[in-house]
C-alpha positions as a Python dict, from the first residue, in 0.01 Angstrom:
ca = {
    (1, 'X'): (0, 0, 0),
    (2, 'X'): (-218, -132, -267),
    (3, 'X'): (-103, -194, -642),
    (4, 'X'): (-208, 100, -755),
    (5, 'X'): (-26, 311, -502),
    (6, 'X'): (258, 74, -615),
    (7, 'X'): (265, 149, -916),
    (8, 'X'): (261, 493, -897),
    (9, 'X'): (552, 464, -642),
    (10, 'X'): (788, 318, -865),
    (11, 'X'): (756, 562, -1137),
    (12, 'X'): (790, 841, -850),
    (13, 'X'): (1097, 608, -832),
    (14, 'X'): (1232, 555, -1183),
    (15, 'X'): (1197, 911, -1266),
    (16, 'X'): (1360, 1096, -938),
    (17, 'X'): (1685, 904, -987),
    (18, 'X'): (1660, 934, -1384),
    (19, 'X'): (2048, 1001, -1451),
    (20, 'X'): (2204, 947, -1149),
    (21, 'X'): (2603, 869, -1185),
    (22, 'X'): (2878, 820, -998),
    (23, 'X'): (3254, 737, -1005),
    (24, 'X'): (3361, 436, -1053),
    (25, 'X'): (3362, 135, -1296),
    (26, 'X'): (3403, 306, -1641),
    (27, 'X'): (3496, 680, -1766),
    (28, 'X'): (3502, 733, -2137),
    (29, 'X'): (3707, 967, -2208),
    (30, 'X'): (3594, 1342, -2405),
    (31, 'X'): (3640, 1252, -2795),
    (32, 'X'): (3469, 910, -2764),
    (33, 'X'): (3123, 1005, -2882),
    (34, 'X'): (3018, 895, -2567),
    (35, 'X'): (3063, 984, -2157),
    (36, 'X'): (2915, 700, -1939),
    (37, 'X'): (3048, 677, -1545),
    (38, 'X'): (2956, 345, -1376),
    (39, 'X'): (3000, 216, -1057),
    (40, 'X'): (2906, -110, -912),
    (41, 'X'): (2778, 50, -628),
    (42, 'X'): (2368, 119, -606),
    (43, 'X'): (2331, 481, -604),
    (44, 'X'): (2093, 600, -358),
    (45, 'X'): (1839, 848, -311),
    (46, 'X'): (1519, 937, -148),
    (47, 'X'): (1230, 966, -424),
    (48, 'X'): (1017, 1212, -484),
    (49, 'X'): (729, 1266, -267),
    (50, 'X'): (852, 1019, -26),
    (51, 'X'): (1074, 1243, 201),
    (52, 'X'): (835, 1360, 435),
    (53, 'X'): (472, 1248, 610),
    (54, 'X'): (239, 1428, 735),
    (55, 'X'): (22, 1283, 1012),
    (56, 'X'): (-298, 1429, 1065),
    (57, 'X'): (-510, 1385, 1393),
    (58, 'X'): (-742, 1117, 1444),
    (59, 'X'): (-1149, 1199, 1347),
    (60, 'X'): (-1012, 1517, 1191),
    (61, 'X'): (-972, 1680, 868),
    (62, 'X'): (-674, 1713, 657),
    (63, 'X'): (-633, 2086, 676),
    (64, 'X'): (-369, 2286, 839),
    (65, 'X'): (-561, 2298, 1206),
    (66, 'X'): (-548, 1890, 1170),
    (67, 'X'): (-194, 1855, 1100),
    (68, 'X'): (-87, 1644, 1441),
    (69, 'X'): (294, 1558, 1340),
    (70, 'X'): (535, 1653, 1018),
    (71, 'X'): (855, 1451, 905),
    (72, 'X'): (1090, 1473, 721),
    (73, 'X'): (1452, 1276, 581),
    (74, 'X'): (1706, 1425, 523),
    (75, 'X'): (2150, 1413, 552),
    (76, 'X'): (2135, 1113, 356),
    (77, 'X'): (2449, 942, 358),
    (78, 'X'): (2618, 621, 189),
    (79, 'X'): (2881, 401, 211),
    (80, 'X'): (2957, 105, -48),
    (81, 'X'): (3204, -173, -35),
    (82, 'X'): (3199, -207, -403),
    (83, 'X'): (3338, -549, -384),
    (84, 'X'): (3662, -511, -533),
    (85, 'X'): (3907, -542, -294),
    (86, 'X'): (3697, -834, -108),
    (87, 'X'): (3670, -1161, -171),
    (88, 'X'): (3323, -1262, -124),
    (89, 'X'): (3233, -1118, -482),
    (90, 'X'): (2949, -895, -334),
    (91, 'X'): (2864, -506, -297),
    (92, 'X'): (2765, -367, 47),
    (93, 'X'): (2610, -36, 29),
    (94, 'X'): (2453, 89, 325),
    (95, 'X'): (2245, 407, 355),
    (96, 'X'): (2151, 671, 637),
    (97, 'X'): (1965, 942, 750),
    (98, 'X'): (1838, 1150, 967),
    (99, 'X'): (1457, 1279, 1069),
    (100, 'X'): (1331, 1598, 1176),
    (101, 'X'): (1020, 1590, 1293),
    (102, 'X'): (760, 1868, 1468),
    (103, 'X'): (437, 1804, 1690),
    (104, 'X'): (174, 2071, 1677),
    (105, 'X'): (83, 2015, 2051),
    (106, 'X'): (394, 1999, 2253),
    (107, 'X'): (176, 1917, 2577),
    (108, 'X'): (335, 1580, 2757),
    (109, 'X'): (596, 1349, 2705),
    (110, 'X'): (548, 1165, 2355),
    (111, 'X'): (671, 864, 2138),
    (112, 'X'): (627, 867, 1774),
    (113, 'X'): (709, 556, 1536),
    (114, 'X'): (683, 628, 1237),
    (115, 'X'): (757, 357, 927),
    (116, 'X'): (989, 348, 604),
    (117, 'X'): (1062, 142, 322),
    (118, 'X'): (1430, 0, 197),
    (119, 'X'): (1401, -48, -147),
    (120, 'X'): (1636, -220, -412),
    (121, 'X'): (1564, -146, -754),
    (122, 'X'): (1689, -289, -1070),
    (123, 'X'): (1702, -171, -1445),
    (124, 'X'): (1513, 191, -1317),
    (125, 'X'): (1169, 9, -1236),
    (126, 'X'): (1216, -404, -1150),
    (127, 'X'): (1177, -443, -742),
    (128, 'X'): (1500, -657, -626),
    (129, 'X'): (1393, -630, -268),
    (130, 'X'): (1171, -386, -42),
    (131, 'X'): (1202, -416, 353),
    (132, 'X'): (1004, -183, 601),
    (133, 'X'): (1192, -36, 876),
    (134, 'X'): (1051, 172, 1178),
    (135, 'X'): (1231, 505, 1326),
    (136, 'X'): (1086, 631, 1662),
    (137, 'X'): (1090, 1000, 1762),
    (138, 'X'): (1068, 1070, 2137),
    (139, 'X'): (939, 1422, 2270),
    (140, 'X'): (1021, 1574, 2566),
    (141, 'X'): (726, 1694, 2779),
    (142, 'X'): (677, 2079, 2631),
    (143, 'X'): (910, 1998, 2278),
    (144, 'X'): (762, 2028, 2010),
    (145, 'X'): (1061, 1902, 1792),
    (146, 'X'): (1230, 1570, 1812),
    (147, 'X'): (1514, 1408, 1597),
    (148, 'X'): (1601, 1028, 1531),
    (149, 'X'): (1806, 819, 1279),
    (150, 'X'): (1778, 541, 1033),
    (151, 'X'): (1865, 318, 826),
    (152, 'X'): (1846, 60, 538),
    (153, 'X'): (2138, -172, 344),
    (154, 'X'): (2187, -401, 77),
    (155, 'X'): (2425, -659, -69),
    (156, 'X'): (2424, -739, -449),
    (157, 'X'): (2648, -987, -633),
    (158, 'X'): (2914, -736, -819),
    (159, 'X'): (2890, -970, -1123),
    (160, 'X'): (2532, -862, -1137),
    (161, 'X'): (2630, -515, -1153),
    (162, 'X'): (2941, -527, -1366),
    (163, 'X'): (2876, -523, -1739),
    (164, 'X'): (3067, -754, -1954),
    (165, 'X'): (3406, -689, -2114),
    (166, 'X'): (3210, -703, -2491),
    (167, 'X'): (2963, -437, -2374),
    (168, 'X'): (3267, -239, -2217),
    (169, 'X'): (3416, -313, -2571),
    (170, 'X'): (3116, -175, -2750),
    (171, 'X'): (3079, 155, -2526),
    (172, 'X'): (3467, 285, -2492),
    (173, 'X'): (3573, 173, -2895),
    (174, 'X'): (3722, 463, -3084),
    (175, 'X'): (3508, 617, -3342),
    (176, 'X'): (3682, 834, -3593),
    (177, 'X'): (3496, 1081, -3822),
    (178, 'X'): (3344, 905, -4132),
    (179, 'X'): (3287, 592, -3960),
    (180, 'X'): (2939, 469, -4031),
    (181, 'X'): (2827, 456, -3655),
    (182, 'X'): (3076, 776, -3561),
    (183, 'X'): (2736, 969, -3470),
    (184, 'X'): (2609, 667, -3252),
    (185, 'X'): (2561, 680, -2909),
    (186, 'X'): (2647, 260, -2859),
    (187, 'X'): (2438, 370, -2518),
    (188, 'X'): (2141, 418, -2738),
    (189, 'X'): (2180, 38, -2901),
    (190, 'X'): (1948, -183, -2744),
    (191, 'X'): (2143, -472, -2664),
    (192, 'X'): (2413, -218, -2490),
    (193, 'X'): (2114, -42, -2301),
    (194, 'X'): (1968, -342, -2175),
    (195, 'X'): (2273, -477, -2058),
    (196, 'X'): (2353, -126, -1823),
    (197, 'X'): (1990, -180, -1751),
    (198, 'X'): (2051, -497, -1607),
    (199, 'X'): (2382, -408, -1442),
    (200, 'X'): (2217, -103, -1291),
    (201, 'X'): (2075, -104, -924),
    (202, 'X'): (1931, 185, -712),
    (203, 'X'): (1910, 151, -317),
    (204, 'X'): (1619, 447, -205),
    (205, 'X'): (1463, 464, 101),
    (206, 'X'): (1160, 703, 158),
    (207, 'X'): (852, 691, 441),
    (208, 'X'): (633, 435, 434),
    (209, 'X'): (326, 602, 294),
    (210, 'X'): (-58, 552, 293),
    (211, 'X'): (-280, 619, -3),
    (212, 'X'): (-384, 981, 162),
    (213, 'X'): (-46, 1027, 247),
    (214, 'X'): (102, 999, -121),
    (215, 'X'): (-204, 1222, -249),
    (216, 'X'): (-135, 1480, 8),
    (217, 'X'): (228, 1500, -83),
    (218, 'X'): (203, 1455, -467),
    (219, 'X'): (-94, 1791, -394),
    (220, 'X'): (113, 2022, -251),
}
């Protein structure tokens, strides 16, 4: 993937998983001026345009006729130690899925690998990590659909994800009416937003695309 294609990527990124939440860490409650669920936990997600290839035969054309094999993730499914009750001070989240996948000539036994990326992001758009991973479809002789499973993981130090007790402070304070700042969002102050910025990580996972690959997704 070049840096363009990069680029591009990580927006895809930043903006599919725009506003994701979860239980855990802090709930303000209703009166606050304020709502803001945290967990410690990465929450995951597939981005957009990144939960399904298309593989097109080789010397051909990219129309329909050419299509040779279509994937696609889905059943994604997490599980987090979120570090609290362990004593190694670190989060385990791991995430998997499933693939569904079609051939267009279901002639002769088959074996399809096809890759994927692991990624860790910080902040919405700062790569922690990024590992490629490989899930391989086998068709039986006449199938024409064929299933497999994946997988990708992560550990993060829960301090790293954990705001501090003065930006917990700053979020959760009672405002009462009249208060200068009793129409403030404190999420909207730029020290607090930086710091759940910081203390925010994402664990998505999504094919492994090439350049034509992305277009053809992001064009249909």
């Amino acid at each position: 993937m070049n840096r363009r294609t990069q680029l591009v990527t990580v927006a895809m990124i930043a903006a599919s998983l725009a506003g994701c939440r979860s239980k855990g860490e802090l709930v303000v409650d209703e009166g606050v001026g304020v709502t803001a669920v945290r967990s410690a936990c990465p929450a995951a997600g597939i981005p957009d345009y990144t939960g399904d290839v298309t593989v097109f035969r080789q010397g051909g054309g990219t129309t329909a006729q050419d299509i040779d094999i279509v994937a696609a993730m889905t059943n994604l499914r997490t599980q987090c130690d979120d570090g609290i009750r362990n004593a190694s001070g670190k989060v385990y989240a791991t995430s998997s899925f499933d693939v569904l996948a079609r051939r267009s000539d279901a002639r002769g036994a088959r074996q399809v690998t096809l890759p994927y990326f692991v990624t860790v992001l910080r902040g919405g758009s700062a790569v922690v990590s990024k590992r490629i991973g490989q899930v391989t479809l086998n068709f039986a002789d006449g199938q024409e659909r064929a299933q497999a499973k994946g997988q990708g993981s992560t550990t993060i130090d829960r301090a790293e994800a954990t705001l501090s007790e003065e930006i917990r402070a700053r979020i959760i304070r009672k405002r009462r009416a009249g208060d200068e700042d009793a129409a403030v969002d404190p999420l909207t102050e730029p020290e607090v937003k930086a710091a759940v910025a910081r203390a925010t990580f994402e664990l998505l996972l999504g094919f492994q695309l090439d350049d034509g690959q992305l277009a053809y997704n992001v064009r249909r």
